[in-house]
DRENNUMI-717322 format. One record per residue (C-alpha): x, y, z; residue in three letters. Coordinates in steps of 0.001 Angstrom, whole numbers, plus 500000, padded with zeros to 6 digits. Layout:
<vokols>
XYZALA...
</vokols>
This chain:
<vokols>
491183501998499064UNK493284499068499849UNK495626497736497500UNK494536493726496917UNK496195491143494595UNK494146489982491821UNK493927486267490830UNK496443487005487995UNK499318486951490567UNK502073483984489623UNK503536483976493450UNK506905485580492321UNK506985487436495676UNK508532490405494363UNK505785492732496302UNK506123490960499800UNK509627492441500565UNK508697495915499012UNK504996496333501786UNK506540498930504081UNK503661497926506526UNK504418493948506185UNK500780493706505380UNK501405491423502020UNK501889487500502804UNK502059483832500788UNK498137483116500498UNK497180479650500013UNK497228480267495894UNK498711483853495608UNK500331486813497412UNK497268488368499899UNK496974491952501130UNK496206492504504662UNK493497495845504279UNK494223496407507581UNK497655497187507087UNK497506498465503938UNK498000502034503671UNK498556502060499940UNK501980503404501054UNK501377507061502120UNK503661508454504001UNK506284506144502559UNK505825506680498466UNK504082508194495553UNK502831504921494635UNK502151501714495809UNK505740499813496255UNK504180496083495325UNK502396497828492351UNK505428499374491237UNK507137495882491610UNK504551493423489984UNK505416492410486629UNK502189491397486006UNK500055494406487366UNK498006492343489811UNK498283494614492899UNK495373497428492435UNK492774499578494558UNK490471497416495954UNK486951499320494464UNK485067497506497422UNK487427499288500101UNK487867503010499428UNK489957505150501754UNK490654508686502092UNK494610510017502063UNK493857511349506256UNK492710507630506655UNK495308505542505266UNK497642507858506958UNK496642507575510757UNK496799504128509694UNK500271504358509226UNK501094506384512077UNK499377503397513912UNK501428500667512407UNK504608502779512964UNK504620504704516085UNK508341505431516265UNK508310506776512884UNK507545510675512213UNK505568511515509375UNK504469515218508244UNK501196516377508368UNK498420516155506184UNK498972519335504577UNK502403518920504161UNK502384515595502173UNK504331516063498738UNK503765513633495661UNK506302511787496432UNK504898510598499852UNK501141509856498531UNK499544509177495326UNK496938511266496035UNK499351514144495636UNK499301513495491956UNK499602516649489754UNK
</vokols>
């Protein structure tokens, strides 16, 4: 799933800097979530970095847009070609939240 920003966002812009992908921007209201840069930060972190950042919990799976781990991750080799990342099967926990124990 994409991660998306719920209307309870107050524009504090802590997540924006934190998108490894660059895929979070100003909206005309509140912080938006590009899905098609979103890879819900595999490859880069446990969790996602602008939910870990959001004081007010407003950045959660999108229910509408599920995606599978193998997915979001040739997603991210797309976005960041000079970057090596490990195969599927040797993701840890700390490089997808799908890894979860």
């Amino acid at each position: 799933m994409a991660t998306f920003i719920t209307e309870e966002c107050i524009n504090c812009g802590a997540c924006e800097p934190e998108c490894p992908n660059g895929a979070i921007t100003q909206g005309a209201e509140i912080f938006v979530i590009d899905p098609q840069l979103c890879t819900e930060c595999v490859g880069f972190h446990s969790e996602e970095a602008c939910a870990a950042v959001c004081p007010v919990d407003c950045c959660v799976p999108d229910p509408n847009l599920p995606e599978a781990e193998d997915v979001l991750l040739v997603r991210a080799r797309q976005i960041h070609p000079d970057k090596v990342f490990p195969a599927l099967v040797e993701l840890t926990p700390a490089l997808s939240r799908f890894r979860r124990a």
